[in-house]
N, C-alpha and C positions, 0 to 999 in steps of 0.2 A: 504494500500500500504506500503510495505517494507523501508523503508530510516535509514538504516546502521548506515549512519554518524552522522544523528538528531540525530538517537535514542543514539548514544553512547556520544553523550555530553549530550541528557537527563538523562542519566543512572549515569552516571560518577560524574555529579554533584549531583545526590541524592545520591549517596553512600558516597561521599566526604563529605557534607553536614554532614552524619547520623556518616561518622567517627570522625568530627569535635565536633560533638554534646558530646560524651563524655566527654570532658574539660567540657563545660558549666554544662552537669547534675551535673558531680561529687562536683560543687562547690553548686549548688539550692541544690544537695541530701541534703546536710548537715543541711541545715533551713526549708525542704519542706519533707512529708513524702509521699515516692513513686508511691504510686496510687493516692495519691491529687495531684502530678505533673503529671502524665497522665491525666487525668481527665482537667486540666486547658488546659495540651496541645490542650485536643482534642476540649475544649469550645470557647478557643481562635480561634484555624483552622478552626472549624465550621462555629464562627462569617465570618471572613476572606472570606472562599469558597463560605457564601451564600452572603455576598456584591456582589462578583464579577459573581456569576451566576444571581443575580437580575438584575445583569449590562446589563449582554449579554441576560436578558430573558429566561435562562435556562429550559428548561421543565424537570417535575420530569418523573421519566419511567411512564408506561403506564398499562401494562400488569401485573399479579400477577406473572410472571416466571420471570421479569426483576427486581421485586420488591426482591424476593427469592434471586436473583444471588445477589444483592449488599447487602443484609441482610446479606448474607451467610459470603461475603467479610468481614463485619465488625467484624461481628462474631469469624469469625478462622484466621482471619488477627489481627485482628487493637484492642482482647478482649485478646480470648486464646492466640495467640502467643507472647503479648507483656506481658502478664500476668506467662507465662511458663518463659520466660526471664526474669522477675526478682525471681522469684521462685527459677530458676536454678541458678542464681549466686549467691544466696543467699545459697544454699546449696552446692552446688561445687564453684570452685575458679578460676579466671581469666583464668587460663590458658588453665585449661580444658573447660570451657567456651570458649575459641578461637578458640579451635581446633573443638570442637563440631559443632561451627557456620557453621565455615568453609565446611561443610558436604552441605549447602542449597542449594547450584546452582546444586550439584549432583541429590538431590531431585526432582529438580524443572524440569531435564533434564528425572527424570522418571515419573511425574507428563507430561510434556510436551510429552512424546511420547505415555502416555496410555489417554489421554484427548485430546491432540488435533493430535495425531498422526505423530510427526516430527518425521523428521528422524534421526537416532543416528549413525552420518558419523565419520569417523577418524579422520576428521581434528577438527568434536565438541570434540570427545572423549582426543584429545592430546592438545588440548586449556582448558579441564576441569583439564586433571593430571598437567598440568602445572601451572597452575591458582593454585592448589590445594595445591603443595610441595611448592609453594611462601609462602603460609600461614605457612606449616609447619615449614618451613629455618627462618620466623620469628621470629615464638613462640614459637619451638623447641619438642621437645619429651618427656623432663623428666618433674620432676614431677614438681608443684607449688601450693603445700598445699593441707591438706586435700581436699578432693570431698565425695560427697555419693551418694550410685545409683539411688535415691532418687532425688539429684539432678541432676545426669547425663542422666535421663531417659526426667526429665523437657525439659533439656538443647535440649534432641532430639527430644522432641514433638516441642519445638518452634521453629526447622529449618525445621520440616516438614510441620508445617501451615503455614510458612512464606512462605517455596513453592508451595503449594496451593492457598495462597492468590497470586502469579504471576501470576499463568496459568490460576484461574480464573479470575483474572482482564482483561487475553487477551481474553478469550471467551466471557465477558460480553462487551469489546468494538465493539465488530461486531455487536451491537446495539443500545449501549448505549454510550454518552460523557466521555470522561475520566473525566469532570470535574463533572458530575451526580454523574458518580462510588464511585470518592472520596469522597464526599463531602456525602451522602445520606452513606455512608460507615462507613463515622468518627458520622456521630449524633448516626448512629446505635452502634457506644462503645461508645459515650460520653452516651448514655442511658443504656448501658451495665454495662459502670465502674462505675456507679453513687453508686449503691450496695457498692461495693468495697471502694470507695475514703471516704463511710460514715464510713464502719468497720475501717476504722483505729483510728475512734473517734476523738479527738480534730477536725484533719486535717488541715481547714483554717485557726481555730482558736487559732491554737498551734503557728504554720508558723510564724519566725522569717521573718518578712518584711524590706528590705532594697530598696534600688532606684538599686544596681546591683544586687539584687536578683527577684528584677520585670522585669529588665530590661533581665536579664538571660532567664525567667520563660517566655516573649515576643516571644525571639529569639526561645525558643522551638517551639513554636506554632505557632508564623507565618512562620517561614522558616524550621526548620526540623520536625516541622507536617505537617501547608498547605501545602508548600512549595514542599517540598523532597517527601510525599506522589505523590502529584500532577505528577512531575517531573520522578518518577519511573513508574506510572501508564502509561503514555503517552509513556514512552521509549519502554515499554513492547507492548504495542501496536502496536510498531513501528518497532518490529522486531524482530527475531524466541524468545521464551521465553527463550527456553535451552541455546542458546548464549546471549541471554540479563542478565540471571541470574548470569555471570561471571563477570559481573562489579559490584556485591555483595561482590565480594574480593579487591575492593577498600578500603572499610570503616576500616578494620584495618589497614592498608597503610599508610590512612589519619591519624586516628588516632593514631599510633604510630608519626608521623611527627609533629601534632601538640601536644602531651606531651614531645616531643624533646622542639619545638619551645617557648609554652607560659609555660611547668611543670621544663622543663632544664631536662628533661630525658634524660639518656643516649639513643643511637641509636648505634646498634653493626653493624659489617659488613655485620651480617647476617641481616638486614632489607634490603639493600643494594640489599643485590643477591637475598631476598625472594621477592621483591620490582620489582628488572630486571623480576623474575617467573612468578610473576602474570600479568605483563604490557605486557609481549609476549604472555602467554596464552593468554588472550585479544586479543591481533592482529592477533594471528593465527583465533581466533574465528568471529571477526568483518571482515578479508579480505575474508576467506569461506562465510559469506555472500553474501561480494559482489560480489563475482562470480558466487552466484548461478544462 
């Protein structure tokens, strides 16, 4: 069943969450080497999702086709995509990095209409261009350092599986809990990344340990992994994919707001008006909802 409003305070908070999380990575990156901080995220959320499904009794899926669909999830969600995202920022630079993201709800609205068959109305289509140039009025047009297509190409495989991991999370809820999905989702990268998190060598070992750098390295993994995972999964659920996917342009929002708040970043006019773009895009797209 449809519910608009839930969903958009589920959505809103996980995007906020994931624009938040910035500030906190940028300070772990420095003593935690990248794929060993995903890797803990995902060890941490994992502990986390199965306490609270032991709670409720959770049953694992059932069938090898439910088993498939949340494999798949983990896979091109929560492996490849977060894996092409640091890849891509690593070879290109913030800002084409922003703008690239910013591509994901587009995708996820063409993913949404050849998968689950929604429909692609004017009021989705002018809640997506407006959502869209909020981004752009943010981060602007010109250049911000070197890029290579190398990593421009990364940057666009992970806003493609990031939209894939949407619309398949809303197909596998038509049988499965969102708290199954998630959760049987994240073991599926935390056995993924395990590969990865060893190549880097030292990893754990190396890891400059402080009480705010546990306490940072926490906050990823219970709230902007279980958490914000959990919280986007059920919103998606909750409501058409193609309009849920525009509260994906929160997260630089937030995150521009809190490098204001806790970095003393400046904030220009243009976050301001990019900021009015994206929060109207959104209402055009959440009240087409609820009309329908």
């Amino acid at each position: 069943m449809k519910q608009p409003v839930l969903a958009s305070f589920y959505l809103s908070l996980a995007a906020g969450i994931w624009g938040g999380m910035y500030v906190v990575s940028k300070y772990v990156l420095d003593y935690i080497p990248p794929f060993t901080l995903v890797w803990l995220r995902y060890a941490i959320a994992l502990i986390v999702l199965a306490a609270i499904a032991a709670a409720k009794r959770e049953r694992p899926p059932k069938s090898g086709r439910d088993w498939g669909m949340v494999i798949a999830i983990g896979i091109i969600g929560y492996i490849v995509s977060i894996s092409l995202q640091f890849v891509g920022t690593k070879w290109s630079n913030a800002h084409t990095a922003s703008l690239i993201t910013a591509s994901t709800p587009a995708f996820v609205v063409l993913f949404a209409r050849w998968l689950l068959g929604e429909a692609l109305t004017w009021r989705k289509t002018s809640a997506l261009l407006l959502a869209t140039s909020g981004v752009i009025v943010i981060v602007g047009l010109g250049g911000g350092g070197e890029s290579t297509l190398a990593g421009n190409m990364a940057l666009v495989g992970a806003a493609v599986t990031w939209a894939l991991l949407s619309v398949l999370v809303k197909i596998a809820s038509a049988r499965l809990s969102v708290l199954s999905i998630t959760m049987y989702a994240i073991f599926t990268a935390f056995i993924g990344m395990t590969p990865m998190m060893l190549a880097e060598g030292p990893g754990l070992a190396a890891s400059h340990w402080s009480v705010p750098v546990a306490l940072g390295v926490l906050y990823l993994g219970v709230v902007s992994t279980a958490g914000a995972f959990f919280l986007w999964n059920k919103g998606m659920e909750m409501i058409d994919a193609g309009i849920g996917s525009l509260f994906f342009f929160f997260q630089p929002l937030v995150g521009s707001f809190f490098g204001w708040l806790l970095l003393h970043e400046e904030l220009a006019a243009s976050f301001w008006l990019g900021g009015a773009l994206i929060v109207a895009g959104v209402a055009v797209a959440v009240r087409s909802e609820q009309s329908a």
